[in-house]
MMTF fields as JSON, N, C-alpha, C and O atoms, coordinates in Angstrom:
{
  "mmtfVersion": "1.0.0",
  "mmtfProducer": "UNKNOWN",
  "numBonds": 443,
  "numAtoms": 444,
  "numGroups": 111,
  "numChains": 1,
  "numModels": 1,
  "chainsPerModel": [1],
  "groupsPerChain": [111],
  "chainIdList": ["A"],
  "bondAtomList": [4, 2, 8, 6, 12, 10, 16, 14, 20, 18, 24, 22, 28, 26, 32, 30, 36, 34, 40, 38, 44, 42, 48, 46, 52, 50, 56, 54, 60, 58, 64, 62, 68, 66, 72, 70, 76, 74, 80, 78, 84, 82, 88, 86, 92, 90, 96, 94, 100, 98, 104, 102, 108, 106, 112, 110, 116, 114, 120, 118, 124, 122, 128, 126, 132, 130, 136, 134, 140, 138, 144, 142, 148, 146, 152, 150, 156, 154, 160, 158, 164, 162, 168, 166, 172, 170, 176, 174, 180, 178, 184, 182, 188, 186, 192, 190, 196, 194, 200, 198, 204, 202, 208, 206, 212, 210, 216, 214, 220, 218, 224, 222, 228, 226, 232, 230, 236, 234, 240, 238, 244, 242, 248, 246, 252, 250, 256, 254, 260, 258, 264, 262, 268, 266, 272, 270, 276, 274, 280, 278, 284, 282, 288, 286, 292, 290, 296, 294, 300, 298, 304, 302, 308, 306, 312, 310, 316, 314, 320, 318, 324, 322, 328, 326, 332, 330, 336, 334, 340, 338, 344, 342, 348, 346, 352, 350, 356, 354, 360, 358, 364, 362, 368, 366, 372, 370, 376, 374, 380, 378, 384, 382, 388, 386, 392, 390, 396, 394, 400, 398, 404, 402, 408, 406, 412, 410, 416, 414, 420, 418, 424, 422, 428, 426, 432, 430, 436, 434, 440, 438],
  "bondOrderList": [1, 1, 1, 1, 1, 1, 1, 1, 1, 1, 1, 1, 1, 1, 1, 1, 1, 1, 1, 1, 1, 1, 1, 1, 1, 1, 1, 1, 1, 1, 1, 1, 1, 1, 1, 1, 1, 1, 1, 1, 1, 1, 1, 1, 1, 1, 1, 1, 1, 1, 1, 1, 1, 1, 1, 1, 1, 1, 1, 1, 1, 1, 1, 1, 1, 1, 1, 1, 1, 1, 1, 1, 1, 1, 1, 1, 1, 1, 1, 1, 1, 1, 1, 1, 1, 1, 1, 1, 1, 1, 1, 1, 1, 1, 1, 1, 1, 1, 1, 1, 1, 1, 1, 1, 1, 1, 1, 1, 1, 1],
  "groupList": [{"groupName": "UNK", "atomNameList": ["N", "CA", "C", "O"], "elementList": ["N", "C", "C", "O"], "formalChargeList": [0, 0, 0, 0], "bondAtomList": [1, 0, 2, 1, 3, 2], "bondOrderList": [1, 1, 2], "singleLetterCode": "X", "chemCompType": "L-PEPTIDE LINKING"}],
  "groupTypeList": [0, 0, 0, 0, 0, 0, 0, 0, 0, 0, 0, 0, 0, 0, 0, 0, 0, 0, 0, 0, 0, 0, 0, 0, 0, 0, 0, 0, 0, 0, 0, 0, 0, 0, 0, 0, 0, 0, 0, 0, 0, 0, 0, 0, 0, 0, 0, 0, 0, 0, 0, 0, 0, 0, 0, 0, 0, 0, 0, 0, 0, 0, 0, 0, 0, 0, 0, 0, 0, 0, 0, 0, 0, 0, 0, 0, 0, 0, 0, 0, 0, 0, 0, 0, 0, 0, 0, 0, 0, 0, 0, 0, 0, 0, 0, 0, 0, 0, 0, 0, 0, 0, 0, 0, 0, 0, 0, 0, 0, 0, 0],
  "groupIdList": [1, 2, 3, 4, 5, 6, 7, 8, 9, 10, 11, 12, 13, 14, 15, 16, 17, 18, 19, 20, 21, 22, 23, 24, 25, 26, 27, 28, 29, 30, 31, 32, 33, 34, 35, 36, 37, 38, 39, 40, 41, 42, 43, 44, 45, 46, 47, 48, 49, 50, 51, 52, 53, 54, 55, 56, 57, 58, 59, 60, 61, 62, 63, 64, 65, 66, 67, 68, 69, 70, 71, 72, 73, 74, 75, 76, 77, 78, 79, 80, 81, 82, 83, 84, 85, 86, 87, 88, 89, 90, 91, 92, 93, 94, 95, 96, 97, 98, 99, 100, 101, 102, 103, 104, 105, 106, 107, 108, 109, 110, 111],
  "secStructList": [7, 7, 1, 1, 7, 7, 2, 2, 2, 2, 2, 2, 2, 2, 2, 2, 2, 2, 6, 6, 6, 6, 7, 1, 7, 7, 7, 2, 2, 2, 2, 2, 2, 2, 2, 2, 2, 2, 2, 2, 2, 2, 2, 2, 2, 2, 2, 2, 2, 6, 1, 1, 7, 7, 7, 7, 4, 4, 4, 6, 6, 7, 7, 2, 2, 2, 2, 2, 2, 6, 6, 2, 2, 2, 2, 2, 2, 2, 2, 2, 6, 6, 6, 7, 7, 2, 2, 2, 2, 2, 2, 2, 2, 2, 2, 2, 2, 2, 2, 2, 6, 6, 6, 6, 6, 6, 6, 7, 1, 7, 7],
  "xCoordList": [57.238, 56.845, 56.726, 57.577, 55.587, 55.369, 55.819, 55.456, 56.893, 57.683, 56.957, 57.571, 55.748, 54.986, 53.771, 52.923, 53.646, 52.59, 51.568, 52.224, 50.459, 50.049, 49.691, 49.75, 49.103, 49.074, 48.359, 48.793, 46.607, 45.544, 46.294, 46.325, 47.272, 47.711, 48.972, 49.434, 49.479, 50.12, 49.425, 49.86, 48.093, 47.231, 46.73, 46.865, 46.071, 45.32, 46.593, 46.375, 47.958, 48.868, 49.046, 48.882, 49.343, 49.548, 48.324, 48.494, 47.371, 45.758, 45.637, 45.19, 45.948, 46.516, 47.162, 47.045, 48.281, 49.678, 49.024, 48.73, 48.688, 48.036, 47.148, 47.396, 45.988, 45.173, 44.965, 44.012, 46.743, 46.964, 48.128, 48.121, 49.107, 50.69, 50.149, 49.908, 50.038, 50.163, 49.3, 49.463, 47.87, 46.665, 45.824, 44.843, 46.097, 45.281, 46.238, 47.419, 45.488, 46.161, 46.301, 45.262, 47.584, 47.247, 46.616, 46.329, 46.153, 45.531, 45.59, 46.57, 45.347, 45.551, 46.749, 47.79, 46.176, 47.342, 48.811, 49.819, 48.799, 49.99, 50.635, 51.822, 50.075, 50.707, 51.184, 51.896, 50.495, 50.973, 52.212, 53.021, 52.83, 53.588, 54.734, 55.791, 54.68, 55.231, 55.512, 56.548, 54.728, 55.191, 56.407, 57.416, 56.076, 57.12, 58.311, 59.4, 58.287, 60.072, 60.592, 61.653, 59.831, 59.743, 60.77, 61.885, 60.04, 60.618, 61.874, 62.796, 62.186, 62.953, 64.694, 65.82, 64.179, 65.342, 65.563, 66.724, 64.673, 65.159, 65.771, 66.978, 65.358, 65.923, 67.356, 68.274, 67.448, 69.132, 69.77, 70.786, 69.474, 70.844, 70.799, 71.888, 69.978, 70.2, 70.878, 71.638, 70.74, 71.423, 72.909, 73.81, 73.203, 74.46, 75.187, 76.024, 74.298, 74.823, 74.482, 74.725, 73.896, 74.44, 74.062, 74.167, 73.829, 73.938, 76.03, 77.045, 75.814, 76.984, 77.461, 78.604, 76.599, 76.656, 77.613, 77.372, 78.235, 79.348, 78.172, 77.067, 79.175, 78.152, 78.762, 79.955, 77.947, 78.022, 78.037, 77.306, 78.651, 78.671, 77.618, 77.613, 76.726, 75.226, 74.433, 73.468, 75.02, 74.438, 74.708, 73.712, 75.795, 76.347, 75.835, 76.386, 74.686, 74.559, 72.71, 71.867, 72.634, 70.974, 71.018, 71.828, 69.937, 69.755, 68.708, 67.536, 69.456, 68.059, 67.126, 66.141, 67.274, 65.824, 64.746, 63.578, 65.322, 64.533, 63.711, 62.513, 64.371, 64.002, 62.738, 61.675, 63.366, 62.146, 60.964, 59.959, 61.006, 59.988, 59.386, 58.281, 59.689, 58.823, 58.283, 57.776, 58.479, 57.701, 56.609, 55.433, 57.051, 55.71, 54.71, 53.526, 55.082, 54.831, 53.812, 52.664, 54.045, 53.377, 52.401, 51.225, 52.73, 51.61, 50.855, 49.723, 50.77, 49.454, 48.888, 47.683, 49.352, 48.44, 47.6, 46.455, 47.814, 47.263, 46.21, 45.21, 46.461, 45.764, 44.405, 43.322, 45.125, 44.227, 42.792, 41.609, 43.596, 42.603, 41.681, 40.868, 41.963, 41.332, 40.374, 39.635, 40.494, 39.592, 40.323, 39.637, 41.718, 41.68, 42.27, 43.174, 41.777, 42.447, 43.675, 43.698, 45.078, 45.959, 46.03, 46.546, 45.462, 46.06, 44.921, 45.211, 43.659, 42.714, 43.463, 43.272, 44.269, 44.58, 45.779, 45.872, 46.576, 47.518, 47.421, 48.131, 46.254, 46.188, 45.478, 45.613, 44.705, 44.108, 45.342, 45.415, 46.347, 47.303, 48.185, 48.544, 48.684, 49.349, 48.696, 49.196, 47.467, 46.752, 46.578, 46.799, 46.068, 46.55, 47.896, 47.932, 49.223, 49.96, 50.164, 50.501, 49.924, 50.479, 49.231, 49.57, 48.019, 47.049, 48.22, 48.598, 48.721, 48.838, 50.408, 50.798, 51.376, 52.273, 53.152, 54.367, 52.375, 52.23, 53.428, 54.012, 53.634, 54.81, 55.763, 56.885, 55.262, 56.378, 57.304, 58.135, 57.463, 59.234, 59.534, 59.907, 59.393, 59.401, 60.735, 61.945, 59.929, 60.425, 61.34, 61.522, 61.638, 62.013, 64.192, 64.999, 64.321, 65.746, 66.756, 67.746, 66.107, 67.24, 67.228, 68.22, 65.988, 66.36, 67.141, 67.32],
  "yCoordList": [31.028, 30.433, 31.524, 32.413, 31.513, 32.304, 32.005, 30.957, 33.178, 32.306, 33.087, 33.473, 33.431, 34.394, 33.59, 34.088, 32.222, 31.744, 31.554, 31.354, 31.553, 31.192, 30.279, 29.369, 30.064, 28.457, 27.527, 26.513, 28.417, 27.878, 27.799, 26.606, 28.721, 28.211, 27.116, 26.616, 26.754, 25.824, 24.251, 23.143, 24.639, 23.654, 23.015, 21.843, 24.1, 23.89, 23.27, 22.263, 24.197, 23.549, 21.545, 20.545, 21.683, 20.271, 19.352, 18.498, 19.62, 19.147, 18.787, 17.645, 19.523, 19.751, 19.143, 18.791, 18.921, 18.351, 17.127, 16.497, 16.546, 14.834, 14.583, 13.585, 15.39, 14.859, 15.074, 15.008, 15.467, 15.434, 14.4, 13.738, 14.447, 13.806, 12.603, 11.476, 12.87, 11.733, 10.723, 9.656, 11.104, 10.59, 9.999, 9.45, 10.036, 10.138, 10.19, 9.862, 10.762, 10.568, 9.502, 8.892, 8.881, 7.786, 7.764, 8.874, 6.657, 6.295, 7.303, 6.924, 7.695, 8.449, 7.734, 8.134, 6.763, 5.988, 5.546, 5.171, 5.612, 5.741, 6.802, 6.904, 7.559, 9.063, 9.813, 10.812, 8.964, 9.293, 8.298, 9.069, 7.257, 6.56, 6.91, 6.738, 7.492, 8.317, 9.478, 10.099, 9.853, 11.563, 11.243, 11.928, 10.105, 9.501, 9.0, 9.125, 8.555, 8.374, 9.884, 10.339, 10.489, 11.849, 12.696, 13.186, 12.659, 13.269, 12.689, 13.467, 11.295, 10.613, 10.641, 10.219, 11.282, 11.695, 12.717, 13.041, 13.677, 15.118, 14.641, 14.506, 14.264, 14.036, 13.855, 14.609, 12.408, 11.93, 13.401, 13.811, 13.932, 14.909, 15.743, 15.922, 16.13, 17.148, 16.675, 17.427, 15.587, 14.688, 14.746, 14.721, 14.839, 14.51, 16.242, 16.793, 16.705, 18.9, 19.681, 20.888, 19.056, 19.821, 18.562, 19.016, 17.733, 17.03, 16.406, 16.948, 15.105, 14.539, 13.578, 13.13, 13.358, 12.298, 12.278, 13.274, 11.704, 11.785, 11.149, 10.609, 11.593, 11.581, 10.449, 10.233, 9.61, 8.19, 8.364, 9.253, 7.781, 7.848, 8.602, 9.653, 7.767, 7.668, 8.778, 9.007, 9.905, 11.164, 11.835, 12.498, 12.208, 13.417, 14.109, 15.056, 13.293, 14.434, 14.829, 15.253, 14.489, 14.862, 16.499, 17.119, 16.861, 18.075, 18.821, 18.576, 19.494, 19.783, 19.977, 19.358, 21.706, 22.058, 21.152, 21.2, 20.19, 19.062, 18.117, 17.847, 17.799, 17.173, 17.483, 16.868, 19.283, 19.829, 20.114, 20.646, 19.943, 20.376, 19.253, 19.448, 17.663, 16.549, 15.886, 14.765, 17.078, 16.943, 17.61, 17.332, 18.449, 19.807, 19.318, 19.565, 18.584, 18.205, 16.932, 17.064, 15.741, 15.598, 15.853, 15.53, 16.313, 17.314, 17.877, 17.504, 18.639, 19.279, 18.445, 18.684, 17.082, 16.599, 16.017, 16.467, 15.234, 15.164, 16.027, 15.744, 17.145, 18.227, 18.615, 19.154, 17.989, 18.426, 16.653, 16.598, 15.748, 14.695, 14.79, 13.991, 15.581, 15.718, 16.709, 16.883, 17.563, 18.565, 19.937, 20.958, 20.021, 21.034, 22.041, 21.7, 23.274, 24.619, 24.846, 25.305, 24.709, 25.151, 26.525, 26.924, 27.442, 29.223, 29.314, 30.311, 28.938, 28.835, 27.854, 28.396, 26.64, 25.773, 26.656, 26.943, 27.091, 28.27, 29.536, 30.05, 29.724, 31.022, 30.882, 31.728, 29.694, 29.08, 28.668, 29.146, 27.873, 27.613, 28.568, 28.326, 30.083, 31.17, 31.514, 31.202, 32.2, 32.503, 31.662, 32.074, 30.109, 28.813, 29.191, 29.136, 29.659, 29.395, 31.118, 31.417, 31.76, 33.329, 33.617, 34.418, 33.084, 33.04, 32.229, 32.811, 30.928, 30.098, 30.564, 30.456, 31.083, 31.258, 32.649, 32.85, 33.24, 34.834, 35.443, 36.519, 34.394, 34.934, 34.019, 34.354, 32.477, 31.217, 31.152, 30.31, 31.811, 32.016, 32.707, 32.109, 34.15, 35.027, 34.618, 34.808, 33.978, 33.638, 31.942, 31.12, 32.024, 30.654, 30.725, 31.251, 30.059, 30.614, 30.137, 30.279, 28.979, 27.945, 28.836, 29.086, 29.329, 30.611, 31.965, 32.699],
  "zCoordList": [132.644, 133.913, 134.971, 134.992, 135.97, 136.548, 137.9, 138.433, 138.754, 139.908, 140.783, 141.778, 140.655, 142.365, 141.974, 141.234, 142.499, 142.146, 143.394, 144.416, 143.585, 144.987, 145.236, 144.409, 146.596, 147.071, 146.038, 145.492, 145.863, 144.933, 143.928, 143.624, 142.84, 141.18, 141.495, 140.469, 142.537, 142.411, 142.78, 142.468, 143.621, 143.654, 142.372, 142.022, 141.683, 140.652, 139.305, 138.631, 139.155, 138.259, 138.706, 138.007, 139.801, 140.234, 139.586, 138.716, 140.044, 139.66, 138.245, 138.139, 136.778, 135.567, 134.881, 133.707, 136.025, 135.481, 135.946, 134.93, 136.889, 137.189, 136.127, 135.451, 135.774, 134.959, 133.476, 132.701, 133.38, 131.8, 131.289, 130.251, 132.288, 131.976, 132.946, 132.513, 133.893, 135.458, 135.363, 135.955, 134.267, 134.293, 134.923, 134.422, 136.092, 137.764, 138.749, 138.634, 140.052, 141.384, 141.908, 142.16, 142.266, 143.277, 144.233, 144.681, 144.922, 146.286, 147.74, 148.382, 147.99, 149.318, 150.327, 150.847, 150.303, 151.357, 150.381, 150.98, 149.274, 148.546, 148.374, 148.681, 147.958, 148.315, 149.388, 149.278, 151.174, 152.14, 152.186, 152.702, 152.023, 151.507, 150.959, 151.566, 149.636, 148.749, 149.486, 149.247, 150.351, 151.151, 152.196, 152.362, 152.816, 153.969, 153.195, 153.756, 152.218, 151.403, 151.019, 151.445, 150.286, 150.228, 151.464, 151.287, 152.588, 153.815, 153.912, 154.157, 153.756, 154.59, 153.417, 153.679, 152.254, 151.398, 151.468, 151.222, 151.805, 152.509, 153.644, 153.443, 154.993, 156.271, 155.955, 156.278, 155.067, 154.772, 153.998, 154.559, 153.231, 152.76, 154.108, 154.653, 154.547, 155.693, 156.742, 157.352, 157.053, 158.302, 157.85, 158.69, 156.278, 155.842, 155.866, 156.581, 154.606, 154.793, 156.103, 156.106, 157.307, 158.239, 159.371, 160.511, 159.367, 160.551, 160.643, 160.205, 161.413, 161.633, 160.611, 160.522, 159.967, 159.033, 157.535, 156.854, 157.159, 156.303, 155.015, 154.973, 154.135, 152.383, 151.968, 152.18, 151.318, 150.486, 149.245, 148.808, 148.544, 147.218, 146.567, 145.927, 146.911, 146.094, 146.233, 145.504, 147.689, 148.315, 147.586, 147.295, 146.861, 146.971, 145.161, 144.601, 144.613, 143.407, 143.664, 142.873, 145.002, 145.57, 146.023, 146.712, 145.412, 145.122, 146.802, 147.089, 147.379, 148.442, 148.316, 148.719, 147.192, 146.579, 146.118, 146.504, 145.122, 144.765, 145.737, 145.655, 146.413, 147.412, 147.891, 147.974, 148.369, 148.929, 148.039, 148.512, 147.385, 145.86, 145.708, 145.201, 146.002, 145.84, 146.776, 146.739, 148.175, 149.502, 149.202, 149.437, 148.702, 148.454, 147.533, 147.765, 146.41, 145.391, 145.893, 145.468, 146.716, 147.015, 148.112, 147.943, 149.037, 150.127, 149.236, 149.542, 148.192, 147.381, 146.851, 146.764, 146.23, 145.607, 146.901, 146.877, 147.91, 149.271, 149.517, 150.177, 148.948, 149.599, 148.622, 148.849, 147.306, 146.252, 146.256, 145.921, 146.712, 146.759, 148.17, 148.634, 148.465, 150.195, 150.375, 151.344, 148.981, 149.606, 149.985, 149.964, 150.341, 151.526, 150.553, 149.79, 150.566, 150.677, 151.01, 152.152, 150.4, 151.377, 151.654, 152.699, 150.642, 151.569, 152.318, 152.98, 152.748, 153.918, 154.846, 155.935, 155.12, 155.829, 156.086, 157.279, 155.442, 156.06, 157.09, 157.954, 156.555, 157.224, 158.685, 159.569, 158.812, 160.11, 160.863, 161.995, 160.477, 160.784, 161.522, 162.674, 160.621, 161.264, 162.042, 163.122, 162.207, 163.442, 164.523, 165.662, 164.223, 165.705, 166.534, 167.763, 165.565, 166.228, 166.927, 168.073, 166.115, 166.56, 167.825, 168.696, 167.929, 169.438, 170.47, 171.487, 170.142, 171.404, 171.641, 172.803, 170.644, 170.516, 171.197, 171.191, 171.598, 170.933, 172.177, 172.052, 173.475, 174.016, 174.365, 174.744, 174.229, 174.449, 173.956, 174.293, 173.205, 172.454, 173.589, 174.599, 173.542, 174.109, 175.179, 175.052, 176.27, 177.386, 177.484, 178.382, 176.368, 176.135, 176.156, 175.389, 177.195, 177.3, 177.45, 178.168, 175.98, 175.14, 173.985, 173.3, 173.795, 172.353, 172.521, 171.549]
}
């Protein structure tokens, strides 16, 4: 397994893995669906490993990494039914923010 993979071979693996094991993508609006439970089981362990929130039974054998891996997991396929490029949608992205960005930290003096 190759662990320096880039945006496109993890696009294209995802893409692969749906239309061999998965045997299609779901719906767009299911998968945005699926992305929002997604988030919202990341949110809960984090609310629990560093927010205020005390661990429930049922919390405590949830994995972060994982978590974060089936956010990602679905955002590409999103990305892969949509059309979009993510290392072109990235890199438009770093430059949006490093133009508008470039001294508002800077002077920011809660940071």
């Amino acid at each position: 397994m190759n662990n320096n993979l880039t945006l496109q071979e993890v696009q294209d693996q995802v893409h692969q893995w749906i239309t061999s094991v998965g045997v299609r993508y779901f719906n767009e609006l299911t998968n945005t669906a699926i992305l929002m439970e997604e988030v919202g089981e990341l949110a809960r362990i984090m609310a629990r490993k560093y927010g205020e929130q005390s661990y429930k039974e049922s919390d405590k054998n949830h994995d972060l990494a994982d978590e974060m891996a089936d956010v990602l997991w679905v955002l590409i396929c999103l990305a892969n039914q949509t059309g979009v490029n993510l290392t072109e949608a990235f890199h438009k992205n770093m430059e949006k923010k490093t133009l508008r960005d470039a001294e508002r930290h800077k002077g920011n003096e809660k940071l």
